[in-house]
C-alpha positions in Angstrom: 23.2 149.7 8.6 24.6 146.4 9.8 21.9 144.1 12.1 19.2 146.4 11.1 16.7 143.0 10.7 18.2 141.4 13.8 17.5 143.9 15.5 14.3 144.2 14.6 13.3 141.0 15.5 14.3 141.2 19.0 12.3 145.0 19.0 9.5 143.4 17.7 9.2 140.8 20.7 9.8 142.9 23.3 6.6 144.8 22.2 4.4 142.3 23.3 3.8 139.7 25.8 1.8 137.6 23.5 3.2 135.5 20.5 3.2 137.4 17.8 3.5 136.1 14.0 6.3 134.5 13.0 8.7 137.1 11.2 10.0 134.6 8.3 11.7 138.0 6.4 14.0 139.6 8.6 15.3 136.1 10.3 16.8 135.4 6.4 17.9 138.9 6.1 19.6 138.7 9.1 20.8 135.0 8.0 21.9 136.5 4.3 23.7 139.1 6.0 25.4 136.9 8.6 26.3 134.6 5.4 27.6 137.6 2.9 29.7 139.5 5.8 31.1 136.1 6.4 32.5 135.6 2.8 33.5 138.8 2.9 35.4 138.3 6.3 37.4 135.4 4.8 37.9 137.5 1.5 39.7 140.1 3.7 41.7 137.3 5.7 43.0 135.5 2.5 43.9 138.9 0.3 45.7 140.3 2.7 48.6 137.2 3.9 51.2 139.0 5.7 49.8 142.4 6.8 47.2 140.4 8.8 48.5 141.3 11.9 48.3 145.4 10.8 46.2 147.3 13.4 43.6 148.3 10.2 42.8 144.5 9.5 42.8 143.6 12.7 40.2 146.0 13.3 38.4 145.1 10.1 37.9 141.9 11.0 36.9 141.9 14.0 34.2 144.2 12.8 33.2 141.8 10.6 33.2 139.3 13.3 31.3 141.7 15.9 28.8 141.9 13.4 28.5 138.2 13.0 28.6 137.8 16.2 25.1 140.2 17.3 23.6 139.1 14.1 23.2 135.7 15.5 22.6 136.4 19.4 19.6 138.5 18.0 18.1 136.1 16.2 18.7 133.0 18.5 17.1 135.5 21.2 14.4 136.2 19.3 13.4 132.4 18.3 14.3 131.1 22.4 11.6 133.7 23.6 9.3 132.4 21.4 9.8 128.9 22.1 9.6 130.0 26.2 5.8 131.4 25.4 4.8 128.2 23.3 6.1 126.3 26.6 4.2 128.8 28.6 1.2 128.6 26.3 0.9 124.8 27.1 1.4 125.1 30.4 -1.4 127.2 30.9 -4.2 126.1 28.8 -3.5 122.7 30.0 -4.1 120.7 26.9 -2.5 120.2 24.0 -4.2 121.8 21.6 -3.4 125.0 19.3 -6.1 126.8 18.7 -6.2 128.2 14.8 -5.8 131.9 15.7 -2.3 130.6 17.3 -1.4 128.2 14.9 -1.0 131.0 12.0 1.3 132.7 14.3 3.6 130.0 14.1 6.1 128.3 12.1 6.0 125.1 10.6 9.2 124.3 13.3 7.3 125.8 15.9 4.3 123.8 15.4 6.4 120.8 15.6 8.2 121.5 18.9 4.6 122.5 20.3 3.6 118.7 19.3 6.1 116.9 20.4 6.9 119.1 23.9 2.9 118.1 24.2 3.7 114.5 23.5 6.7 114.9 25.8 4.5 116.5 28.5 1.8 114.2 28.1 3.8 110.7 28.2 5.5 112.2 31.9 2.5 113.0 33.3 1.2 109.8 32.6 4.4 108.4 33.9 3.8 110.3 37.2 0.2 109.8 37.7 -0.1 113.5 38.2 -1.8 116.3 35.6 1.2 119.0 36.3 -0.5 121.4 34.3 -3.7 121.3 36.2 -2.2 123.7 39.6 1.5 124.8 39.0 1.7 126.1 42.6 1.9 123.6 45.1 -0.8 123.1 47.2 -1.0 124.2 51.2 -3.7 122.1 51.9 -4.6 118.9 51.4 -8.3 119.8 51.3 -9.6 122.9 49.4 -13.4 124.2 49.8 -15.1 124.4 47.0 -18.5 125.7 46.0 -21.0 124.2 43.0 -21.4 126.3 39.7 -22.7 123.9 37.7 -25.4 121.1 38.6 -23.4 117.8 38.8 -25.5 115.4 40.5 -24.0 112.5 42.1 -20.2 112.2 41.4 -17.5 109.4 41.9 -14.1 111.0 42.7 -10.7 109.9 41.8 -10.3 108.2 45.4 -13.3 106.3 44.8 -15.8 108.8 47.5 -19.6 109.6 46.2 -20.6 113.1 46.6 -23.4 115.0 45.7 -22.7 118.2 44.0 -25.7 120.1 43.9 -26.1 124.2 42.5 -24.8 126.6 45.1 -23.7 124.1 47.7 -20.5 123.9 49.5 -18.1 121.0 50.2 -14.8 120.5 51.9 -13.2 118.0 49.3 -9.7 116.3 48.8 -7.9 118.9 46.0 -6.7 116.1 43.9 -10.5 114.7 43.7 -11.6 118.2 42.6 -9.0 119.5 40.5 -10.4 118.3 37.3 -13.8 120.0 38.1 -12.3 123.5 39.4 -10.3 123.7 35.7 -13.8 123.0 33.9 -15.4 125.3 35.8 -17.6 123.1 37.8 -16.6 124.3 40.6 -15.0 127.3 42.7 -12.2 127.5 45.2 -13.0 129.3 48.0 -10.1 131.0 49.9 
């Protein structure tokens, strides 16, 4: 059956929200085939010269072509989904390291893009002066309430303000100040 692996790779993404391991077999069956049927459409187109334009060859061909045609949709769809959930992994965990059980998921390709879309990432945020990662959603307020998780002590905040963050205590705090503390787990937003 023709796209039989092609298809298989898009089946198999759809299955799970996660990324799962890198399918290395049926993306070159699904090349190989894309490459054979396209010999074998050019084989058709040069044997048969002037009955080209005959309903049965036009037909053949663009079988042939259709064929083509899905082969490489599926597996571009499949490898673009993949790429979105790397993105999506690094935008959530907020640093750019893979952790092992991911990293044998992926390709060696894959593990490049995730470096340098890191690096990428990294260099603008740097460039902005703002950790885009840290709260996707723009805020509503400027100032968030937070409560103390973990004993801190006396803290200096980004704007330069001392606080004392002691266990169980409440403050009303500048969001950009705390950010950094709510990700660790320092502290918790109240809303």
């Amino acid at each position: 059956m023709f796209t039989k692996s092609a298809i298989e790779l898009v089946k198999e993404i759809r299955q799970t929200d996660s990324i799962p391991h890198y399918n290395d077999t049926n993306i070159k069956l699904a090349i190989n085939e894309i490459n054979v049927l396209y010999e074998e459409l050019l084989q058709v187109l040069m044997a048969n010269g002037n009955e080209k334009s005959q309903p049965y060859y036009l037909s053949n061909s663009m079988t042939y072509f259709s064929v083509i045609y899905r082969d490489k949709r599926c597996v571009l769809a499949y490898l673009n989904e993949r790429l979105k959930r790397i993105k999506e992994y690094r935008w959530s965990s907020g640093n750019g390291l893979l952790p092992d059980q991911l990293k044998e998921k992926l390709s060696q390709d894959e593990i490049q893009f995730f470096s340098d879309y890191d690096k990428n990432l990294t260099d603008y945020n740097i460039k902005v002066g703002l950790d885009l990662t840290v709260d996707p959603q723009p805020p509503k307020d400027l100032y968030v309430e937070v409560r103390v998780i973990k004993e801190l002590g006396q803290v200096v905040l980004n704007s330069g303000a001392t606080v004392t963050l002691n266990l169980n205590t409440t403050h009303f705090l500048k969001r950009s100040d705390v950010s950094n503390l709510i990700s660790q787990g320092s502290l918790e937003h109240i809303v």
